[in-house]
C-alpha positions as a Markdown table, in Angstrom:
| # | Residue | x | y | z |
|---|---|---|---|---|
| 1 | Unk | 7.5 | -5.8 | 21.9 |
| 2 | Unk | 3.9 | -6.0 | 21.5 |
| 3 | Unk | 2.0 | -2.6 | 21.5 |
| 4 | Unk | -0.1 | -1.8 | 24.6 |
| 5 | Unk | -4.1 | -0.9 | 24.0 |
| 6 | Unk | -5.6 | 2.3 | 25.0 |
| 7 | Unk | -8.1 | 0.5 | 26.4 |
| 8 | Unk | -8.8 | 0.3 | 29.7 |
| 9 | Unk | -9.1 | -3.4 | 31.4 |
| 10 | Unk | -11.1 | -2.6 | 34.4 |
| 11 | Unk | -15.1 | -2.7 | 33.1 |
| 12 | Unk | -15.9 | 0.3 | 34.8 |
| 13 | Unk | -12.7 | 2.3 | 32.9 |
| 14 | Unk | -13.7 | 0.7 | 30.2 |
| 15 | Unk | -17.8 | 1.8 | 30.4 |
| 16 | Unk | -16.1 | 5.9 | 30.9 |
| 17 | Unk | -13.7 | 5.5 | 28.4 |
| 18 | Unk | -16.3 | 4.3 | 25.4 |
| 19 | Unk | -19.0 | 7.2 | 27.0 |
| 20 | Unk | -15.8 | 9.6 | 26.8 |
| 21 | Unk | -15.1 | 8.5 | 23.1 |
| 22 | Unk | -18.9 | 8.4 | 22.3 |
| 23 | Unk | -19.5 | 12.0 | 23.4 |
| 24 | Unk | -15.8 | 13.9 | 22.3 |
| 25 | Unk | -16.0 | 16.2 | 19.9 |
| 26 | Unk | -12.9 | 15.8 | 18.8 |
| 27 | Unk | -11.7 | 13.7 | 16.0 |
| 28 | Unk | -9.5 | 10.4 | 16.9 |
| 29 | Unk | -6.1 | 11.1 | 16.6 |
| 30 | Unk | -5.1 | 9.4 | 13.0 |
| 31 | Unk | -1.2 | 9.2 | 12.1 |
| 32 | Unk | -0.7 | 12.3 | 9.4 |
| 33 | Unk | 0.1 | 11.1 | 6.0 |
| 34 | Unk | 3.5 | 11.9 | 4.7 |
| 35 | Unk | 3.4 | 14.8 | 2.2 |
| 36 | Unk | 4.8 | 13.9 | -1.3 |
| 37 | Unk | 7.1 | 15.9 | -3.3 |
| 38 | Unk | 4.8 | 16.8 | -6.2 |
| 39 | Unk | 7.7 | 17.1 | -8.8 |
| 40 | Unk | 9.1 | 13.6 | -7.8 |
| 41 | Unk | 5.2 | 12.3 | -8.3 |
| 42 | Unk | 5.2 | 14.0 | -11.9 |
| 43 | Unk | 8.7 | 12.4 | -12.5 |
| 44 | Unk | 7.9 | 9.0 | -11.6 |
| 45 | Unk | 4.4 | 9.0 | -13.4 |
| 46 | Unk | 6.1 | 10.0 | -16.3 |
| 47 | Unk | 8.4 | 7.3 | -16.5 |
| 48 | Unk | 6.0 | 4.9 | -15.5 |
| 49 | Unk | 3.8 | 6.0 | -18.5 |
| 50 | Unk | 6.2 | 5.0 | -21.2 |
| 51 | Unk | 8.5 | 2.4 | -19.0 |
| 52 | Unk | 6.7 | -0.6 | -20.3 |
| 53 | Unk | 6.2 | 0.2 | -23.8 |
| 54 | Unk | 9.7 | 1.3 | -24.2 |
| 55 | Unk | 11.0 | -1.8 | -22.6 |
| 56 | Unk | 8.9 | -3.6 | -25.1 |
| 57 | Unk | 10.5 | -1.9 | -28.2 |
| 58 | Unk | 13.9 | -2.8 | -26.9 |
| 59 | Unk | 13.0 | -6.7 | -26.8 |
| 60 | Unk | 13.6 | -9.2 | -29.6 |
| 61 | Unk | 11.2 | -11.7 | -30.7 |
| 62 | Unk | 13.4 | -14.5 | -28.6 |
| 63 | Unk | 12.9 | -12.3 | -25.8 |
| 64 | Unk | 9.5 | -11.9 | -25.5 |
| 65 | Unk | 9.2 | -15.3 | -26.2 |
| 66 | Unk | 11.3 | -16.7 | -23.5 |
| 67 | Unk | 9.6 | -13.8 | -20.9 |
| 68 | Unk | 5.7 | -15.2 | -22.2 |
| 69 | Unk | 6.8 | -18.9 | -21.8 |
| 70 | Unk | 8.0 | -18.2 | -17.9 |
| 71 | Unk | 4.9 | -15.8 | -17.2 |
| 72 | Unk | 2.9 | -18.9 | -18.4 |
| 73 | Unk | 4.8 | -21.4 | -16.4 |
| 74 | Unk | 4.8 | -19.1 | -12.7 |
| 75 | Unk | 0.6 | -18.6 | -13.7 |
| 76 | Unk | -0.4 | -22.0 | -14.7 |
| 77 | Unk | 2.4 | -24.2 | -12.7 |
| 78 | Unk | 1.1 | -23.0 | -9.3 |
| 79 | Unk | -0.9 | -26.5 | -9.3 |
């Protein structure tokens, strides 16, 4: 279902409904951003901090190898 504009299609509706927005004081009604849970934030930052480095340690030689050589190929194969 496609969403339906505030805005009027008669001209003159139109013409009072851009002089009513021009001269509102109030602000346009914005959708209110989701509050985070601050201790979920400080959790996931923290594992995002040492996530990659960690995941690094755990990786052979072979590994890394193999996971360079297919980064390469999905980068540079796109031709």
């Amino acid at each position: 279902m496609t969403k339906k504009s505030k805005t009027p299609q008669d001209i003159n509706q139109l013409a009072a409904f851009i002089a009513e927005q021009a001269t509102s004081d109030s602000k346009p009604d914005l959708p209110a951003e989701p509050q985070k849970n601050q201790a979920a934030v400080e959790l996931g930052r923290l594992g995002g901090q040492k996530g990659g480095k960690a995941r690094a340690e755990k990786l052979t030689p072979e590994q890394r190898k193999e996971i360079a050589q297919k980064a390469a190929k999905a980068r540079w194969g796109k031709k």
